[in-house]
PDB file of N, CA, C and O in Angstrom:
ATOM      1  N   UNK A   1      10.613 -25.162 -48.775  1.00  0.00           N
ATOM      2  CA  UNK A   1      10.474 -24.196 -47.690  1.00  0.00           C
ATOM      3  C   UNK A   1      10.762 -24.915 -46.368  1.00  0.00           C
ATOM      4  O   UNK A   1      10.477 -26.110 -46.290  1.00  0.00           O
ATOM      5  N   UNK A   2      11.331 -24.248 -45.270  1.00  0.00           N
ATOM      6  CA  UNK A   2      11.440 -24.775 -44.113  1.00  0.00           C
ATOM      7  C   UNK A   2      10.501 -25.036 -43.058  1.00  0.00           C
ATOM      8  O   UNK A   2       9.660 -24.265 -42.595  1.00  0.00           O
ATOM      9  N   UNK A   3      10.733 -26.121 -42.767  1.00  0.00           N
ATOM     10  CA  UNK A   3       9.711 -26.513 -41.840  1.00  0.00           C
ATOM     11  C   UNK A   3       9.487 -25.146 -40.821  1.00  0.00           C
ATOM     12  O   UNK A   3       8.336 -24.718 -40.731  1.00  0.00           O
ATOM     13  N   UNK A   4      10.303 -24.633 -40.248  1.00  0.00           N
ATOM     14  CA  UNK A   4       9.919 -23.480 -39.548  1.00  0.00           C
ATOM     15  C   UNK A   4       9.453 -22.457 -39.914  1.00  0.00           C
ATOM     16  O   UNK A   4       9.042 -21.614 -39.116  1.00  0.00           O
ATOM     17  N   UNK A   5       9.419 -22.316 -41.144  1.00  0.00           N
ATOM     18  CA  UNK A   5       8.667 -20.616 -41.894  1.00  0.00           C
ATOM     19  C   UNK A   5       7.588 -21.137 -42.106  1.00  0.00           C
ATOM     20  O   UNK A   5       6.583 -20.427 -42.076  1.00  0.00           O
ATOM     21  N   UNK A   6       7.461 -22.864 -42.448  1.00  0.00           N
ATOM     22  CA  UNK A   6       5.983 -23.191 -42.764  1.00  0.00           C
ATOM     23  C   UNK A   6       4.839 -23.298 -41.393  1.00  0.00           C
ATOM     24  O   UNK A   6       3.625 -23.152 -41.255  1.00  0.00           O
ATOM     25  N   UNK A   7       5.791 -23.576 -40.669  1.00  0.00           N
ATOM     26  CA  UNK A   7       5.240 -23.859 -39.201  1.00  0.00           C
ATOM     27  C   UNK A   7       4.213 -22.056 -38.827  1.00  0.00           C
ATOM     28  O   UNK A   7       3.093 -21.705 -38.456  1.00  0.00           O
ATOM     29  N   UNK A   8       5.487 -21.453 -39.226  1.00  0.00           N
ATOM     30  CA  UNK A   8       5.078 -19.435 -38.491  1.00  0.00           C
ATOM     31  C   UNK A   8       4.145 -19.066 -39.332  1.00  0.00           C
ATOM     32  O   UNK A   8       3.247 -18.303 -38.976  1.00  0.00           O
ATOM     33  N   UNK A   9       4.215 -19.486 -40.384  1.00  0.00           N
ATOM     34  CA  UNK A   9       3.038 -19.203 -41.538  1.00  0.00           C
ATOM     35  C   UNK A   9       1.396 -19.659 -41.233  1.00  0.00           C
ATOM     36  O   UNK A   9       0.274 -19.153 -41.249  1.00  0.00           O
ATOM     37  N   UNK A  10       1.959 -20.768 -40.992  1.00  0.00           N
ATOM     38  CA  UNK A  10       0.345 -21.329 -40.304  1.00  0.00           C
ATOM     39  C   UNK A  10       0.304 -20.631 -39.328  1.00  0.00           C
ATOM     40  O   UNK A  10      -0.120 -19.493 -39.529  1.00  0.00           O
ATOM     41  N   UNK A  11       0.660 -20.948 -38.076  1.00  0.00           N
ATOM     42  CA  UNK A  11       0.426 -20.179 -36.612  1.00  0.00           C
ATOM     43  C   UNK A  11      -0.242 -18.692 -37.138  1.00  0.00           C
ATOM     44  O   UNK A  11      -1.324 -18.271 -36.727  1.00  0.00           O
ATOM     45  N   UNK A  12       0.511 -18.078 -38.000  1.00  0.00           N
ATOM     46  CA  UNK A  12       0.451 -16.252 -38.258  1.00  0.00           C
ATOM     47  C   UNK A  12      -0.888 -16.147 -38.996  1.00  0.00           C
ATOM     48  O   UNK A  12      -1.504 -15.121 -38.708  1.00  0.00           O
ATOM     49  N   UNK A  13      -1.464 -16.926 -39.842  1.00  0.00           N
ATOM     50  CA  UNK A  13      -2.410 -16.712 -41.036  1.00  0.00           C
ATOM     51  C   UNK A  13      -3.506 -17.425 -40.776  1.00  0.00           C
ATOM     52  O   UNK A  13      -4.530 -16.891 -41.201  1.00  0.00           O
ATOM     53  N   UNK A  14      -3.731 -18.986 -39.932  1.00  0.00           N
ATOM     54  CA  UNK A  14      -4.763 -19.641 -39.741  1.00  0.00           C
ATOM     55  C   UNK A  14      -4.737 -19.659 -38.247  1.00  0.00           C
ATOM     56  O   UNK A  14      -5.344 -18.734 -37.706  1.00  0.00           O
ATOM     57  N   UNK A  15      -4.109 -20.598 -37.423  1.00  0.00           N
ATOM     58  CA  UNK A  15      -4.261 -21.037 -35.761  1.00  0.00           C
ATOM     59  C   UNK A  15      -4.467 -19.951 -35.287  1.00  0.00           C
ATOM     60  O   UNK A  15      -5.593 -19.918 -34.792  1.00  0.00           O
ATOM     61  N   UNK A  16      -3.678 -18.595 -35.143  1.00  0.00           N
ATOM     62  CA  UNK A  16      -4.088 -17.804 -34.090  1.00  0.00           C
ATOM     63  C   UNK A  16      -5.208 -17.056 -34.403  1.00  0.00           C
ATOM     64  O   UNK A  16      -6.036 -16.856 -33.514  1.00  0.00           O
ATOM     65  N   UNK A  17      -5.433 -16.452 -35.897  1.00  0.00           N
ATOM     66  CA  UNK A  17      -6.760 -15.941 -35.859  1.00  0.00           C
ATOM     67  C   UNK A  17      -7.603 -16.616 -35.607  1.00  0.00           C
ATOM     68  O   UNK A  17      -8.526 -15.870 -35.278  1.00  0.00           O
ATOM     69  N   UNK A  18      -8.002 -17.899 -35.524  1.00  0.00           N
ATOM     70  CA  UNK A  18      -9.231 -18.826 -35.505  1.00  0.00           C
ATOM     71  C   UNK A  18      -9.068 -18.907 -33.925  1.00  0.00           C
ATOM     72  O   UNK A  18     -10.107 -18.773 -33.279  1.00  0.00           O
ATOM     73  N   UNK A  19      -7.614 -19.156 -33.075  1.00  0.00           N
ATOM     74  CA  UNK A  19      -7.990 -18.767 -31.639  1.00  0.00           C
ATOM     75  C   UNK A  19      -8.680 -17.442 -31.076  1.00  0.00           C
ATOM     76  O   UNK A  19      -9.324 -17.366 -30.029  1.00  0.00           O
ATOM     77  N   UNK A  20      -8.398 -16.339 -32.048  1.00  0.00           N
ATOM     78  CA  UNK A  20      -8.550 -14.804 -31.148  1.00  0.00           C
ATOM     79  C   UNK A  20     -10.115 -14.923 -31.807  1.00  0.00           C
ATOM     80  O   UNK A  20     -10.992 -14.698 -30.974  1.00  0.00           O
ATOM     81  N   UNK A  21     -10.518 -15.191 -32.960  1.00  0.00           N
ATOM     82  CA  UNK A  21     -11.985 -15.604 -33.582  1.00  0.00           C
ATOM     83  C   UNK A  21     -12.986 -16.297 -32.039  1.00  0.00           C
ATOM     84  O   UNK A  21     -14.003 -15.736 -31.631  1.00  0.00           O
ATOM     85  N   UNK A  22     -12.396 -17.583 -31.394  1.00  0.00           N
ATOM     86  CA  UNK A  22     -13.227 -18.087 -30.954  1.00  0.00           C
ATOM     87  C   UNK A  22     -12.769 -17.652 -29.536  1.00  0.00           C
ATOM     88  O   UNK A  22     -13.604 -18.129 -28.767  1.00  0.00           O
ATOM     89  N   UNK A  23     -12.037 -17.118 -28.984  1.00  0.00           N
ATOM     90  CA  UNK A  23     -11.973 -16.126 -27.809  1.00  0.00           C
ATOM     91  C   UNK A  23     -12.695 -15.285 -27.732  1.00  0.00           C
ATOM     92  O   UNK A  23     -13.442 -15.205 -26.757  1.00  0.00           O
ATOM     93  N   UNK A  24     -12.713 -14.454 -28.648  1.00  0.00           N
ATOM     94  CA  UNK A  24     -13.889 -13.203 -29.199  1.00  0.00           C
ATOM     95  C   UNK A  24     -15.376 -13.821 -28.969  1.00  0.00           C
ATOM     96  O   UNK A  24     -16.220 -13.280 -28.255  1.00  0.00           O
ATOM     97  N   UNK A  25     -15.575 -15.076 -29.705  1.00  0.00           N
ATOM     98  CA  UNK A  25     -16.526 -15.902 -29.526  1.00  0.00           C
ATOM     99  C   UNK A  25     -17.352 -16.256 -27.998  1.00  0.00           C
ATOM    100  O   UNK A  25     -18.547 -16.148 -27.723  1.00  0.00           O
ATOM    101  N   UNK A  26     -16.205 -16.710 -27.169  1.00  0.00           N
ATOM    102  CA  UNK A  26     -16.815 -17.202 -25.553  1.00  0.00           C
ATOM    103  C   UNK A  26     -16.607 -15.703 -25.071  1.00  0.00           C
ATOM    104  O   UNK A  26     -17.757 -15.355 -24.801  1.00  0.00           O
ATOM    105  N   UNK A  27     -15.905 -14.799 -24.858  1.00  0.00           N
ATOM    106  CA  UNK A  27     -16.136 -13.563 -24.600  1.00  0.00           C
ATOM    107  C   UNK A  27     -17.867 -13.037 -24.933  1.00  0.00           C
ATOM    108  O   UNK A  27     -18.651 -12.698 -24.047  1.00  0.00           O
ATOM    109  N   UNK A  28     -18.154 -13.075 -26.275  1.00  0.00           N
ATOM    110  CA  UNK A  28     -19.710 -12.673 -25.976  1.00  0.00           C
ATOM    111  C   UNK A  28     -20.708 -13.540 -25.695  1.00  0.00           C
ATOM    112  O   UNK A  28     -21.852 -13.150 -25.466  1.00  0.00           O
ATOM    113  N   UNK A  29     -20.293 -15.023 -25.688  1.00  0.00           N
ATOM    114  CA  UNK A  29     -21.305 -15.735 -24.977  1.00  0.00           C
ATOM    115  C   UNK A  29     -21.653 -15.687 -23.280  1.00  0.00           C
ATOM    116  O   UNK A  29     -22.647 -16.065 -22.660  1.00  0.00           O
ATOM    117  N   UNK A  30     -20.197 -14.961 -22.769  1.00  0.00           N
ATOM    118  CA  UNK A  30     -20.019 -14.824 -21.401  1.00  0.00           C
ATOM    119  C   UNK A  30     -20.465 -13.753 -21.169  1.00  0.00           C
ATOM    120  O   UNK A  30     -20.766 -13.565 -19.990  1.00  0.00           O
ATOM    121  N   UNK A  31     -20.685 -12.673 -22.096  1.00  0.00           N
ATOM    122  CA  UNK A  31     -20.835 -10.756 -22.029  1.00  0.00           C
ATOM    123  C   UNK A  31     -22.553 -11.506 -21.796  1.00  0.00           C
ATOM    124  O   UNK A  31     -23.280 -11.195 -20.852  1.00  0.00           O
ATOM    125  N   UNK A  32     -22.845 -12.280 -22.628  1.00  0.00           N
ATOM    126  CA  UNK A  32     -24.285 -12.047 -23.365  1.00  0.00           C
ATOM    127  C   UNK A  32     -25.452 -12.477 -21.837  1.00  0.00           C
ATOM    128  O   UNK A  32     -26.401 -11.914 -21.291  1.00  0.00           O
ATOM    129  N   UNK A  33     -24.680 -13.788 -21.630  1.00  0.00           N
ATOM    130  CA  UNK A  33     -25.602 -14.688 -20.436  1.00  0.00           C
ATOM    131  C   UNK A  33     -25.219 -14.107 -19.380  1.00  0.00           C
ATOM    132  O   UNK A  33     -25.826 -14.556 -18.408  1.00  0.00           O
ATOM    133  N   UNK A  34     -23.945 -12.719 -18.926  1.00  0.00           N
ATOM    134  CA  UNK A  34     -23.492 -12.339 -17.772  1.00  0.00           C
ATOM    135  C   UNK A  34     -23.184 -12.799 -16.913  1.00  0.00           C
ATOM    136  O   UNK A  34     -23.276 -12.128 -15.884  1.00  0.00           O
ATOM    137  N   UNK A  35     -22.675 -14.113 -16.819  1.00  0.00           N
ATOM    138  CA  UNK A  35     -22.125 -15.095 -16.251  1.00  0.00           C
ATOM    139  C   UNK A  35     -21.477 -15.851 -17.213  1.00  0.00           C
ATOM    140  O   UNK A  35     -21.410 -15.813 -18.442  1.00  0.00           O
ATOM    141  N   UNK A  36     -20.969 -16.622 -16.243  1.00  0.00           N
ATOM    142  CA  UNK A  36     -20.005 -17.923 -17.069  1.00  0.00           C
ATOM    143  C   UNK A  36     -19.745 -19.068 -16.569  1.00  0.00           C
ATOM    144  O   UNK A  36     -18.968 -19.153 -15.617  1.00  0.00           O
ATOM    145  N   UNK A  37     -20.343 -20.165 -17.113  1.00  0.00           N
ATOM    146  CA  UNK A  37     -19.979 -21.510 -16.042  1.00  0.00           C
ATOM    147  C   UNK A  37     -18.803 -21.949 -16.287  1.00  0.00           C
ATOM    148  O   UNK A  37     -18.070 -21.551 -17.192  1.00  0.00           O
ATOM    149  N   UNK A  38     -18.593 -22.695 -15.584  1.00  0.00           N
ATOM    150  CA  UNK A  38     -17.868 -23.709 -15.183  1.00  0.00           C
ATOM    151  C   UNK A  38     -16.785 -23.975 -16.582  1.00  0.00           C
ATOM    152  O   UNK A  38     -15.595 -23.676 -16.674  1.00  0.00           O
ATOM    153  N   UNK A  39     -17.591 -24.572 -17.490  1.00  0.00           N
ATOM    154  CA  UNK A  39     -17.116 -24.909 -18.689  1.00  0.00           C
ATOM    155  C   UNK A  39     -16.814 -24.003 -19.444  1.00  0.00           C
ATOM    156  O   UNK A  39     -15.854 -24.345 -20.133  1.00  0.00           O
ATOM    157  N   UNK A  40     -17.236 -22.778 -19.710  1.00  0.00           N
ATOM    158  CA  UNK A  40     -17.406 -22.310 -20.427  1.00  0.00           C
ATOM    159  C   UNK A  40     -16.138 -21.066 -20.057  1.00  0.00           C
ATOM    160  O   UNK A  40     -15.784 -20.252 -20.909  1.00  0.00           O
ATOM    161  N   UNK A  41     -15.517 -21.106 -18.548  1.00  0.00           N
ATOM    162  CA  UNK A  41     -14.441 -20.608 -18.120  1.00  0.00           C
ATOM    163  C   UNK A  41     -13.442 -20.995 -18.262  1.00  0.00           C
ATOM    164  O   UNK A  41     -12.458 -20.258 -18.322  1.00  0.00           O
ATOM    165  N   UNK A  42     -13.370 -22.970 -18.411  1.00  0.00           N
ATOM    166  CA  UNK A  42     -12.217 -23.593 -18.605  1.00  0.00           C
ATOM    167  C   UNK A  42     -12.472 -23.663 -20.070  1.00  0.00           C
ATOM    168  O   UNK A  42     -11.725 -24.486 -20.599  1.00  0.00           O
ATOM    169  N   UNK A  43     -12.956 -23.309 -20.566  1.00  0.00           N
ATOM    170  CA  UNK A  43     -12.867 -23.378 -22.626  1.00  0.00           C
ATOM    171  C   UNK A  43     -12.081 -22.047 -22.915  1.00  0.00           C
ATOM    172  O   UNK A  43     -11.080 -21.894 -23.616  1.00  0.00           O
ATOM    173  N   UNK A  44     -12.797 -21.128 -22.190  1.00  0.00           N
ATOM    174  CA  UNK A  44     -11.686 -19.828 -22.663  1.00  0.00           C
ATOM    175  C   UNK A  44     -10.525 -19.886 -22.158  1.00  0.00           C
ATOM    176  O   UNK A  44      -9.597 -19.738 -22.953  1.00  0.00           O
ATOM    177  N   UNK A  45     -10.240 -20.078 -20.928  1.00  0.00           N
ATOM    178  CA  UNK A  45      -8.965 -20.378 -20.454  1.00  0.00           C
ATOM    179  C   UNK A  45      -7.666 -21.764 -21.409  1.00  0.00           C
ATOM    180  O   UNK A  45      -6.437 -21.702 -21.410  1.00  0.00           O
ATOM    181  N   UNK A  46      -8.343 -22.586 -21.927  1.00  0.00           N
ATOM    182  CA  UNK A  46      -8.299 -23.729 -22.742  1.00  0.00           C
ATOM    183  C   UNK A  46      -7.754 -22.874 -23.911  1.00  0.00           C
ATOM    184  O   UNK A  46      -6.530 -22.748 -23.937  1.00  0.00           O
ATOM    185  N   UNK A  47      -8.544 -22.207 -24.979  1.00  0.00           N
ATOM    186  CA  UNK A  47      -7.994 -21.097 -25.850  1.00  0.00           C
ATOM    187  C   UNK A  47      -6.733 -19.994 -25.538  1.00  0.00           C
ATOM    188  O   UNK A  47      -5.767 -19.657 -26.223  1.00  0.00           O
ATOM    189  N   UNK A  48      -7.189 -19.597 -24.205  1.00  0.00           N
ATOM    190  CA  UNK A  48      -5.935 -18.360 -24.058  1.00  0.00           C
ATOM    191  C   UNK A  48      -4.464 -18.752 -23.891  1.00  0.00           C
ATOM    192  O   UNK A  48      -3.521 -17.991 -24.109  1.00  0.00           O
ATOM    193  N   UNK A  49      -4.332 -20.550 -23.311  1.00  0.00           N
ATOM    194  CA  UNK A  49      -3.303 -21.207 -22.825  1.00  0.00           C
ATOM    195  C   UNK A  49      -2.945 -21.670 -24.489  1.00  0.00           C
ATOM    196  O   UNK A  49      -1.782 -21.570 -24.879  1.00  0.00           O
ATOM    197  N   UNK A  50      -4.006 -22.167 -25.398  1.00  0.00           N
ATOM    198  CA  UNK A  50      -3.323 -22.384 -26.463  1.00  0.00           C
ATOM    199  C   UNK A  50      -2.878 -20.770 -27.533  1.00  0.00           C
ATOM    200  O   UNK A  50      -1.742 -20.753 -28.008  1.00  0.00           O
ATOM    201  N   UNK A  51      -3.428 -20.056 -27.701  1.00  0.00           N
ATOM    202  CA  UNK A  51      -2.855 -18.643 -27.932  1.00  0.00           C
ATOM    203  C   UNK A  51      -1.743 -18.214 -27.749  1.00  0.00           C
ATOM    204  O   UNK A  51      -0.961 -17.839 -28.623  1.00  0.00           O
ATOM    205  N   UNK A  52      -1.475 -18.240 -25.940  1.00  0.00           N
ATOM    206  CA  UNK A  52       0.114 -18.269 -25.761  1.00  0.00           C
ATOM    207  C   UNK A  52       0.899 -19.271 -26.293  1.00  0.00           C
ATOM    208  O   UNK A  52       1.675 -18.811 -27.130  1.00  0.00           O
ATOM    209  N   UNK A  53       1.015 -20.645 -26.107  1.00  0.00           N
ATOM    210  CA  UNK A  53       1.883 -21.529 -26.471  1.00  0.00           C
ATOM    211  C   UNK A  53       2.044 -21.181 -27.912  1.00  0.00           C
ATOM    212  O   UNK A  53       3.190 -21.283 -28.351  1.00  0.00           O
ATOM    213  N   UNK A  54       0.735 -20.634 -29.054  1.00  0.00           N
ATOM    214  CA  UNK A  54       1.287 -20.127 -30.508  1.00  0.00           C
ATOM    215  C   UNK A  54       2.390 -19.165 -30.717  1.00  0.00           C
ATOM    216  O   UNK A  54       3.266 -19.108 -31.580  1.00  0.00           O
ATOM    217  N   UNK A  55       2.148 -18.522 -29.827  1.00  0.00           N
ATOM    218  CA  UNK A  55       2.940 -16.979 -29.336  1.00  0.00           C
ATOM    219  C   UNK A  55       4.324 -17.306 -28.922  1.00  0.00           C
ATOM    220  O   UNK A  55       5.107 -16.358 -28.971  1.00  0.00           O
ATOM    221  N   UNK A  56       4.663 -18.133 -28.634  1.00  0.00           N
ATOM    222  CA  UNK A  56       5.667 -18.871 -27.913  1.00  0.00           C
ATOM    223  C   UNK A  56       6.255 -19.852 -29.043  1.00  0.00           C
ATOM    224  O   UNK A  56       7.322 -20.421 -28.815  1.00  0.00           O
ATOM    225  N   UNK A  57       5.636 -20.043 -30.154  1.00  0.00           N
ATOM    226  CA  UNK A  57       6.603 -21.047 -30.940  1.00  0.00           C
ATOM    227  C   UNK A  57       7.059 -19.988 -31.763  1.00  0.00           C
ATOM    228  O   UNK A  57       8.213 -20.077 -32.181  1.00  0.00           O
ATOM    229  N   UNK A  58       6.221 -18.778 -32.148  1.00  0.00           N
ATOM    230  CA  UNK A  58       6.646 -17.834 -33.134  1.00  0.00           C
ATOM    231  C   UNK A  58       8.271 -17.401 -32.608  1.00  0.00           C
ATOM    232  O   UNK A  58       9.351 -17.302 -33.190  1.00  0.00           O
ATOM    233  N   UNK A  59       7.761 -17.189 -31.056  1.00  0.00           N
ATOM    234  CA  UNK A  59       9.229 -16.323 -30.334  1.00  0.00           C
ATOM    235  C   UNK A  59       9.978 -17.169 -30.719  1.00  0.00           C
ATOM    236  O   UNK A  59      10.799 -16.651 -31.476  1.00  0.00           O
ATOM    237  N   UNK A  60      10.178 -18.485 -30.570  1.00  0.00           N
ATOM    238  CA  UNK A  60      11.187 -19.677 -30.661  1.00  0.00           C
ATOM    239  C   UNK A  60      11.576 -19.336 -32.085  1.00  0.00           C
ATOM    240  O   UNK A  60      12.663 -18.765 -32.170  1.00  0.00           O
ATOM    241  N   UNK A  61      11.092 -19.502 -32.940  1.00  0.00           N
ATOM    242  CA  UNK A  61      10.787 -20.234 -34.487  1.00  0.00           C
ATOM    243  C   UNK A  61      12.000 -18.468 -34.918  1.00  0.00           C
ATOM    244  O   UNK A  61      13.063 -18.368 -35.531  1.00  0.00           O
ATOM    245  N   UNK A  62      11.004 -17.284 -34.136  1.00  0.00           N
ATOM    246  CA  UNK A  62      12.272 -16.191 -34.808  1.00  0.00           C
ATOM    247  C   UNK A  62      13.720 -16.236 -34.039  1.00  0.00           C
ATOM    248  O   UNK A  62      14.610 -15.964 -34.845  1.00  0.00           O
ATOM    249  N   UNK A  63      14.115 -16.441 -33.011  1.00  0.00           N
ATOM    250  CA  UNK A  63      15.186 -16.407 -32.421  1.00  0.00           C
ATOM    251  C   UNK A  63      16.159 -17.758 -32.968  1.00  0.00           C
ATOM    252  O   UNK A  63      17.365 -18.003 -32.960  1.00  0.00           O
ATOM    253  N   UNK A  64      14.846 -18.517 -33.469  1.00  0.00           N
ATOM    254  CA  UNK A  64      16.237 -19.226 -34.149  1.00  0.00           C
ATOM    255  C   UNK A  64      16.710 -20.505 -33.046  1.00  0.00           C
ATOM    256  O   UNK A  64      17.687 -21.250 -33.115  1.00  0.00           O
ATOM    257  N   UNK A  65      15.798 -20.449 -32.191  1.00  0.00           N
ATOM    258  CA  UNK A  65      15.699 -21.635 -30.983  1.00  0.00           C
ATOM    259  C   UNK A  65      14.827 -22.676 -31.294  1.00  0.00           C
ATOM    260  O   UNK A  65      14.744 -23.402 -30.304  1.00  0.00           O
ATOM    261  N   UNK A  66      14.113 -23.100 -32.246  1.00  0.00           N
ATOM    262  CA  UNK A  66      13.059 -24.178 -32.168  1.00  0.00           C
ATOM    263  C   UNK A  66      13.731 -25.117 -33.426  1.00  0.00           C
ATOM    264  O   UNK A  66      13.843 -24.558 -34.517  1.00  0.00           O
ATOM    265  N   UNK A  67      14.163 -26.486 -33.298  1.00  0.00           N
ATOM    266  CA  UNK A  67      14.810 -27.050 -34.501  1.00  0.00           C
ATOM    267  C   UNK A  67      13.726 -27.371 -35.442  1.00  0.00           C
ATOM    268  O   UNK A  67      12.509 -27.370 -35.259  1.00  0.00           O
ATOM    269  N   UNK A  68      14.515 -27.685 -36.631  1.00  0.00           N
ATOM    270  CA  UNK A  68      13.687 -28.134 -37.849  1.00  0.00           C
ATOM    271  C   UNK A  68      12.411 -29.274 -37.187  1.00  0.00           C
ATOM    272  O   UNK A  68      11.306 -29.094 -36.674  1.00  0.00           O
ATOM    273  N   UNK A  69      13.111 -30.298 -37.467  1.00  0.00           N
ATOM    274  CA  UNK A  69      12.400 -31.308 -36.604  1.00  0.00           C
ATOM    275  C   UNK A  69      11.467 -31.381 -35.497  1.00  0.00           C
ATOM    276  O   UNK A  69      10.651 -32.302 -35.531  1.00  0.00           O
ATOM    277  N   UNK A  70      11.448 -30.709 -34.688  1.00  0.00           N
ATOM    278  CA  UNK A  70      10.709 -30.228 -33.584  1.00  0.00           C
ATOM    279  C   UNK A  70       9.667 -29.187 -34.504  1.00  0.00           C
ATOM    280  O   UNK A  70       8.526 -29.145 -34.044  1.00  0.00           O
ATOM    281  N   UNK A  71       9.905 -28.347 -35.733  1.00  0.00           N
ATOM    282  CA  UNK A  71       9.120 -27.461 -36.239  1.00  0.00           C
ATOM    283  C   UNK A  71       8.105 -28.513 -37.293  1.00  0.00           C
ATOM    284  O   UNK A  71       6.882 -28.385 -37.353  1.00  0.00           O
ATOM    285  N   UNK A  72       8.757 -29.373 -37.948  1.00  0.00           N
ATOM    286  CA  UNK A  72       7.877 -30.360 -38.526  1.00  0.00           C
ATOM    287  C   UNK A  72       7.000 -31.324 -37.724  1.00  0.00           C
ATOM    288  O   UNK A  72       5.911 -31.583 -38.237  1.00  0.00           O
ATOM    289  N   UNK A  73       7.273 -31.862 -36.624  1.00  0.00           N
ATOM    290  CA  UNK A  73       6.525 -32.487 -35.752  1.00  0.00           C
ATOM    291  C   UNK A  73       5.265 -31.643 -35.415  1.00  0.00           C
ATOM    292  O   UNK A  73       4.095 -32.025 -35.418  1.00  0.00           O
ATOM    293  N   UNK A  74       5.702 -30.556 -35.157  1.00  0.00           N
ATOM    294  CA  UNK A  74       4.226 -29.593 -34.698  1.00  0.00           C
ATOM    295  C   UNK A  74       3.564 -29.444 -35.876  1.00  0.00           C
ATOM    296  O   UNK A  74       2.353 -29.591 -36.039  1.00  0.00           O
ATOM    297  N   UNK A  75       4.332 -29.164 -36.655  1.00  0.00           N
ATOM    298  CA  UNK A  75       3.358 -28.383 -38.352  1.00  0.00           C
ATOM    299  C   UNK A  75       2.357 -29.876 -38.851  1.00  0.00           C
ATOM    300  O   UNK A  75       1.276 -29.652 -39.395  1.00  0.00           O
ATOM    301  N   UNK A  76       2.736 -31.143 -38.656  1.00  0.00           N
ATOM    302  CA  UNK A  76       2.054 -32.285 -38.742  1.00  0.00           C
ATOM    303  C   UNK A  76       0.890 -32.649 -38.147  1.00  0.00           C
ATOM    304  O   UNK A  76      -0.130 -33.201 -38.560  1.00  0.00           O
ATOM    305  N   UNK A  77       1.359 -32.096 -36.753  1.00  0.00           N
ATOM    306  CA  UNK A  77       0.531 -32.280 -35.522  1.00  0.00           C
ATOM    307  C   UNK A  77      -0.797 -31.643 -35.846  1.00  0.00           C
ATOM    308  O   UNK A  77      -1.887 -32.213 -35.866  1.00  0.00           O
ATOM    309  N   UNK A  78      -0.492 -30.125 -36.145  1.00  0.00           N
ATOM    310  CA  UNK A  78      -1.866 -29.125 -36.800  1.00  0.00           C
ATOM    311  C   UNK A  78      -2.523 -29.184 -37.249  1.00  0.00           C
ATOM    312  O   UNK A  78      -3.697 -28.904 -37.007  1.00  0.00           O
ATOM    313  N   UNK A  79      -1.646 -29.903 -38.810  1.00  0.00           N
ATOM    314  CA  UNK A  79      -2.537 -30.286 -40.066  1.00  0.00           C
ATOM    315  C   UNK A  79      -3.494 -31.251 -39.581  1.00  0.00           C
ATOM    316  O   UNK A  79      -4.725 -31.233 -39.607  1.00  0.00           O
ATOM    317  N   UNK A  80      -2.757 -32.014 -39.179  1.00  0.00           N
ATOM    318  CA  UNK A  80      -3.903 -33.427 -38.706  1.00  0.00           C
ATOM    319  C   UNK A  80      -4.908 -32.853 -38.171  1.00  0.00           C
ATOM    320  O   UNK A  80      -6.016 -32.976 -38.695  1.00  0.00           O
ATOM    321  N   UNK A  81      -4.730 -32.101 -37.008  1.00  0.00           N
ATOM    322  CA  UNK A  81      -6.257 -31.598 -36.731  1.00  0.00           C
ATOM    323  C   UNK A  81      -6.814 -30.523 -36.763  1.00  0.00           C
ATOM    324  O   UNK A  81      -7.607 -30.094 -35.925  1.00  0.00           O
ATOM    325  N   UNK A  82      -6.299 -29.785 -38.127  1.00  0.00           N
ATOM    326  CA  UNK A  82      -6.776 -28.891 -38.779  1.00  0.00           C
ATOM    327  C   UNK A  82      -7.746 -29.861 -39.715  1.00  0.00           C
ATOM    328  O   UNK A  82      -8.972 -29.750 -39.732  1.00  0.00           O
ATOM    329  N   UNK A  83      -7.044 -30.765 -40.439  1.00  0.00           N
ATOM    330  CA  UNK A  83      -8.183 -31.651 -41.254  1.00  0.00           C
ATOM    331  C   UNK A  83      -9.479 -32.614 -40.456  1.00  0.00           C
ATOM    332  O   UNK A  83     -10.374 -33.260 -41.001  1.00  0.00           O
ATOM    333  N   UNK A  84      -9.220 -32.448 -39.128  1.00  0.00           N
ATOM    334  CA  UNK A  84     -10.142 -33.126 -38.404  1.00  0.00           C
ATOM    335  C   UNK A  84     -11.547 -32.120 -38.110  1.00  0.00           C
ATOM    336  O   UNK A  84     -12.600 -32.557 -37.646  1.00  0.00           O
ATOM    337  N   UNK A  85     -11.359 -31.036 -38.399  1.00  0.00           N
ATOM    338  CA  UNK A  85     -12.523 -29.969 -38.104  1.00  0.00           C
ATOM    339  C   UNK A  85     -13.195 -30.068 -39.317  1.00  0.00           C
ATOM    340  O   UNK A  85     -14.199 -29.386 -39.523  1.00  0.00           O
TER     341      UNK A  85
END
């Protein structure tokens, strides 16, 4: 399989739900305490910036703009710290 379908596969099935999961997440910790510090503004913001950039390899990865190589470097990158959690 190609590094790039394997790459969209992950992004589509694990990374972004586990981002919109823990967005959802600081969203009701922020609903709950009705405020939001400091940190806890740059963590969601931290998530929404990585959300887009997922969103952004998919666009690449379908148009046919993101090379193999560049698609295996990232899909490596993931795993690694997908296995680090």
């Amino acid at each position: 399989m190609l590094s790039t379908k394997k790459l969209k596969n992950l992004l589509l099935q694990e990374i972004i739900p586990d981002l919109e999961d823990a967005i959802d997440e600081m969203f009701a910790v922020i609903d709950k305490a009705k405020m939001a510090s400091i940190a806890d503004k740059e963590e969601l913001q931290e998530l929404q910036e990585m959300h887009a950039e997922c969103k952004e390899m998919i666009e690449e990865i379908e148009c046919g703009d993101m090379p193999e190589e560049e698609a295996e470097e990232i899909l490596e990158e993931l795993l690694d710290a997908k296995s680090l959690d």
